[in-house]
N, C-alpha and C positions, 0 to 999 in steps of 0.2 A: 527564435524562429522555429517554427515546425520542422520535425523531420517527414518528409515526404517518404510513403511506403508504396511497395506494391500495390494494386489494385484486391481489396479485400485485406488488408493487412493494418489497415488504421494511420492514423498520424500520433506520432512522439515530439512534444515539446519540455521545455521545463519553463517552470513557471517562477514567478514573482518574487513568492515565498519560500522559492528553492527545490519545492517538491517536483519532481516527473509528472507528466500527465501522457496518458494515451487513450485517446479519439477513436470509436469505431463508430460504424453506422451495423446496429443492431436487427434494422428491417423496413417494412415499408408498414405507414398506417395504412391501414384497410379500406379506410372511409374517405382519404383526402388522399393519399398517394404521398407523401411527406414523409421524407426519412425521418426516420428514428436514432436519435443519436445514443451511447452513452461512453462513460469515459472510466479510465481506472490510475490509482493514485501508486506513487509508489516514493523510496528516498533515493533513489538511481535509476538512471536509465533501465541498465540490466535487470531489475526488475519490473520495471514498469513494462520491457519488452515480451518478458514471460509471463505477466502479467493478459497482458493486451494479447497475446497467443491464447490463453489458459480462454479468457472472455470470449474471443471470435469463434471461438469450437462449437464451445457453450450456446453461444446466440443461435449456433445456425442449425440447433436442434429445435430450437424455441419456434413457438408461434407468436409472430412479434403482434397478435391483435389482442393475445389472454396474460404475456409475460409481462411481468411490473403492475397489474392490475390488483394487487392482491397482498393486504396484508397476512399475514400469519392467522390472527385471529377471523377474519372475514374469508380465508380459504376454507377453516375447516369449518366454520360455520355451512358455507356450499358443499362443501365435499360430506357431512354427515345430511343433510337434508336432500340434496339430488341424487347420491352415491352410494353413501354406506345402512343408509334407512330403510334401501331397499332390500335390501339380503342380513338384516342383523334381526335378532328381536326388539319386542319392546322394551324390555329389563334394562338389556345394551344398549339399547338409543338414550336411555332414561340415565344412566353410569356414564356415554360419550359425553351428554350432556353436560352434566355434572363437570365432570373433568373441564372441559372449554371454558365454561363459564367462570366454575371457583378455584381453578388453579392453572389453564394456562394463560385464559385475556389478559388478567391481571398483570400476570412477568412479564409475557415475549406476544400479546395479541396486536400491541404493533406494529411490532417488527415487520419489512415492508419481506413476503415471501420466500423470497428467492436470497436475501440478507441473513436470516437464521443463520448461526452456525454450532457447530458440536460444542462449542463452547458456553453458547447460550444457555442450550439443554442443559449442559453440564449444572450449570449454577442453579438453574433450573431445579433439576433432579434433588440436589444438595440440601437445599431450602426446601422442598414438600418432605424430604426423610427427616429435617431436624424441626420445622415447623409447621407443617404444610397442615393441617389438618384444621376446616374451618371449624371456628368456634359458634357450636351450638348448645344447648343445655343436654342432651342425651349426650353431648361427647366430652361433656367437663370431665367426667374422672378418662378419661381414655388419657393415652402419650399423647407429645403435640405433634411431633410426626405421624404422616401416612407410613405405611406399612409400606415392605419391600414389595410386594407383590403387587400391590396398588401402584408404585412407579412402575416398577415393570412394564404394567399394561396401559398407564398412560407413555409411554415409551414405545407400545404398539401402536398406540392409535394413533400418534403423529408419525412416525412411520410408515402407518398403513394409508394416510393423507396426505404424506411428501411423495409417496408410489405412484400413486392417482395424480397427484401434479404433472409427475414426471411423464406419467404413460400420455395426457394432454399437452405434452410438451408448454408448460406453463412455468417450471422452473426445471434447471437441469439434472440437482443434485436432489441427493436426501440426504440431512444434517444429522440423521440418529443413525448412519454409518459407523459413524465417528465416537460413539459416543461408550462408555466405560460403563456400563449396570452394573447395579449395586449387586451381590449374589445371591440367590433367592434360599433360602436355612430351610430346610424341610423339617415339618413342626410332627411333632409325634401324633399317631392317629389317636383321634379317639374313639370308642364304642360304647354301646350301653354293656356296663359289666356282665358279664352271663350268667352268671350267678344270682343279679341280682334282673331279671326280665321279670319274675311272678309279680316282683314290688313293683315295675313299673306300669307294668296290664294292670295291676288292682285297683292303681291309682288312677291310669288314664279308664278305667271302667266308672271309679266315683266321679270322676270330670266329663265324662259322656264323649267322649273323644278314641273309646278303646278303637273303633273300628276303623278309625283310619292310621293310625300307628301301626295296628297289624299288621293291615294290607300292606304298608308301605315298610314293612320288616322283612314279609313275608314274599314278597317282590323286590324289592331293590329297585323303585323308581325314584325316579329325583322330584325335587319339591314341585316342581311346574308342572312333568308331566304326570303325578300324582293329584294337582287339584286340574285339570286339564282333562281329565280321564272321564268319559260320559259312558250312557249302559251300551251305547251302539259302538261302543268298543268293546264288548265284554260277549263271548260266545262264551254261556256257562254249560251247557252241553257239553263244548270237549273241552272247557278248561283252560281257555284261554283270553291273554288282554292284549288286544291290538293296541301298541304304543304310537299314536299319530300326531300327537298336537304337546304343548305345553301351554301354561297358561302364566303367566308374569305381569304383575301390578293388575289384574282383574285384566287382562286382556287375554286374549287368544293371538297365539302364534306357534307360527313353521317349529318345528324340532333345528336345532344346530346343526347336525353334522347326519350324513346320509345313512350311517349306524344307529342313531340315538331310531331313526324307525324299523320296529323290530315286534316280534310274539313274543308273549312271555306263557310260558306253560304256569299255572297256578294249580296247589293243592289242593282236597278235597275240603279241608278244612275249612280254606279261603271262599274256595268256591261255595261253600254253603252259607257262610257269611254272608256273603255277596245275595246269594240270592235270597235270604231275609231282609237285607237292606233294599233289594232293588223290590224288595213286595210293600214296603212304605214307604220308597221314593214317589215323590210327585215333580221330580224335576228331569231335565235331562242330566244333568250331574251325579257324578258318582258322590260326592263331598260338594253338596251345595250348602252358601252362605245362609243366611236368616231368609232372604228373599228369592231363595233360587237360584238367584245367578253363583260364578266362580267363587269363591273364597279368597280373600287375598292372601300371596304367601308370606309378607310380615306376619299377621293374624297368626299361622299355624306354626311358626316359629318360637311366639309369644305366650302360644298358648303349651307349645311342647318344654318352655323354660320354667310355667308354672306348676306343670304335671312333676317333672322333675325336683322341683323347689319342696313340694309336697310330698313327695316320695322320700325324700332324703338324699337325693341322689345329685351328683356334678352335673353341672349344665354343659351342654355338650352345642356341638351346630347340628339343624336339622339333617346335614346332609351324613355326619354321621352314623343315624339308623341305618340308610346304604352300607355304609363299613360293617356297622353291625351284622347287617345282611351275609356280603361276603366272606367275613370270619366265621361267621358259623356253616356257610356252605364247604367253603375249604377244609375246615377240621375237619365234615364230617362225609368228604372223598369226594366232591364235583370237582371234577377238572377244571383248570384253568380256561381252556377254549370252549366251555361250555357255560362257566362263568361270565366271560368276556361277552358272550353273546347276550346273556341275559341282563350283563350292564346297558349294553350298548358303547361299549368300548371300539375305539375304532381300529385297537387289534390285539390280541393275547397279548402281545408282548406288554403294553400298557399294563394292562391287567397286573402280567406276573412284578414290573416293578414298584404297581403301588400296592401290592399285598407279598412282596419282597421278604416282611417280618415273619410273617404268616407261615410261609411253603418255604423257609430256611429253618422254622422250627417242624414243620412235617418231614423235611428231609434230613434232620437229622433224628427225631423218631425213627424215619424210616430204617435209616442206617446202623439205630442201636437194635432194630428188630434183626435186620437180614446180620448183624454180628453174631447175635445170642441164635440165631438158625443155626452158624457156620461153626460156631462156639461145639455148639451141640454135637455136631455132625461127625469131631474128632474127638469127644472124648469117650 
């Protein structure tokens, strides 16, 4: 027989099979006026009582018309298409997507919401680092795991989709609370050797590519907002490029972060560049494709791994020319908060910890200089 509780406090029976059961009513449908029942399992009373306490909290945060409507896979399918598609770019809807479709539907999509738990993810996680990575012909020689980095951020995005649940009071928790990341290993930078920049110009000059490696040496803009970059950004009178746009998978989109829009002061050098290119442009692009429009950033990726191939040189990521950038600014005495600005860094301090390597060997230069000063001074 039931145990009869207070009013809001559920009913407690045991059942058949021995187990605990407790009875709450969760809410009213919307549409018929109909309680909503649901119940929670337990092997003793005493837990099924703290159980059935832990549930009633929970319920009466929820909106009983959007709770239980929703598996795991069919939430973030909603929550990236009315939600997160509106404030991300296109790159990253194109990467969320990715993620949902080829690595979480398949484990936990369907799992009914609000059932996820840290433990799920867990196993989750385990399996994309030891074989997660789907099998394509570009990725036959690659490891079969995804990269640490890669869970990480799928570890963001359901996270950042169990948040949005939560704040629609659609389920109560978020399950990647709980959950143990793998460590992220910080990989050593790379840069175009400096020593070796003539071989790289000579090469990207016979490849007909020198003029946007420059620029993009020469600035320190990132892949997007370098093919992104049109002449009605470009005031070459005083020497400057208004950073307003990025561009990713040939689309046009917002800059990330309220930093990344910024001036960038450019050299005379650059600037002259520039305005020979823009006296044969017939496009609005600064680096337009065959037909005018954007360039794709694979394409310039591809084609900066074959300049390099040909040169003799290590293939590096596009995004390292950036680094390059910054190591040669540092050595040769820009400050940190002037550098930061001209990343688009969202503050010096960033800056000073990923060029950390860098201004630990200028300050100890610095230190062996103001020695041999003070060396001096007493003998």
């Amino acid at each position: 027989m039931a145990k009869r509780r207070a009013n809001g406090e559920g009913n407690i029976r045991k059942r058949k099979d021995g187990r605990w059961e407790g009875r709450y009513t969760a809410g009213r449908d919307p549409e018929t006026g109909r309680a909503i029942y649901k119940n929670v399992l337990g092997r003793t009373q005493a837990e099924v009582k703290q159980k059935l306490k832990t549930a009633i909290e929970e319920s009466s945060s929820l909106d009983p018309a959007k709770a239980g409507q929703y598996t795991v896979g069919q939430w973030l399918d909603t929550w990236l298409e009315d939600y997160a598609k509106l404030s991300i770019c296109p790159s990253s809807y194109k990467t969320y997507r990715g993620f949902i479709e080829n690595h979480i539907k398949p484990a936990v999509g369907n799992i009914p919401l609000e059932k996820l738990t840290s433990m799920d993810l867990q196993k989750l996680y385990k399996h994309l680092l030891e074989s997660g990575r789907v099998d394509r012909i570009e990725a036959r020689n690659k490891p079969k795991g995804l990269s640490v980095k890669t869970v990480r951020n799928i570890n963001q995005m359901i996270s950042s989709a169990y948040n949005c649940a939560v704040e629609q009071r659609i389920t109560a928790t978020n399950p990647t609370n709980g959950c143990a990341l793998p460590k992220l290993e910080k990989k050593e930078m790379k840069i175009l050797p400096l020593d070796c920049l003539n071989t790289f110009f000579e090469e990207a000059k016979r490849s007909g590519v020198f003029e946007l490696y420059y620029v993009d040496l020469s600035t320190g803009l990132r892949r997007g907002e370098l093919l992104g970059l049109k002449w009605s950004d470009i005031d070459l009178n005083k020497g400057i490029i208004r950073v307003l746009r990025q561009n990713g998978a040939v689309v046009e989109a917002p800059l990330k972060t309220k930093n990344s829009y910024r001036n960038i002061a450019i050299g005379t050098d650059t600037v002259e560049l520039l305005r020979q290119m823009k006296q044969r442009s017939t496009s609005e692009y600064v680096f337009p494709s065959s037909t005018g429009g954007p360039i794709s950033p694979d394409s310039v990726l591809h084609m900066l791994q074959r300049v390099l191939k040909r040169a003799g040189l290590e293939k590096i990521p596009f995004h390292s020319l950036r680094h390059t950038l910054s190591v040669l600014a540092l050595q040769n005495g820009v400050d940190i908060k002037t550098l930061s600005s001209m990343l688009g860094h969202y503050s010096a301090g960033f800056t000073l910890d990923t060029y950390a390597h860098v201004t630990s060997a200028m300050q100890t230069k610095a230190a062996n200089t103001v020695s041999s000063f003070l060396s001096g001074a007493i003998q």
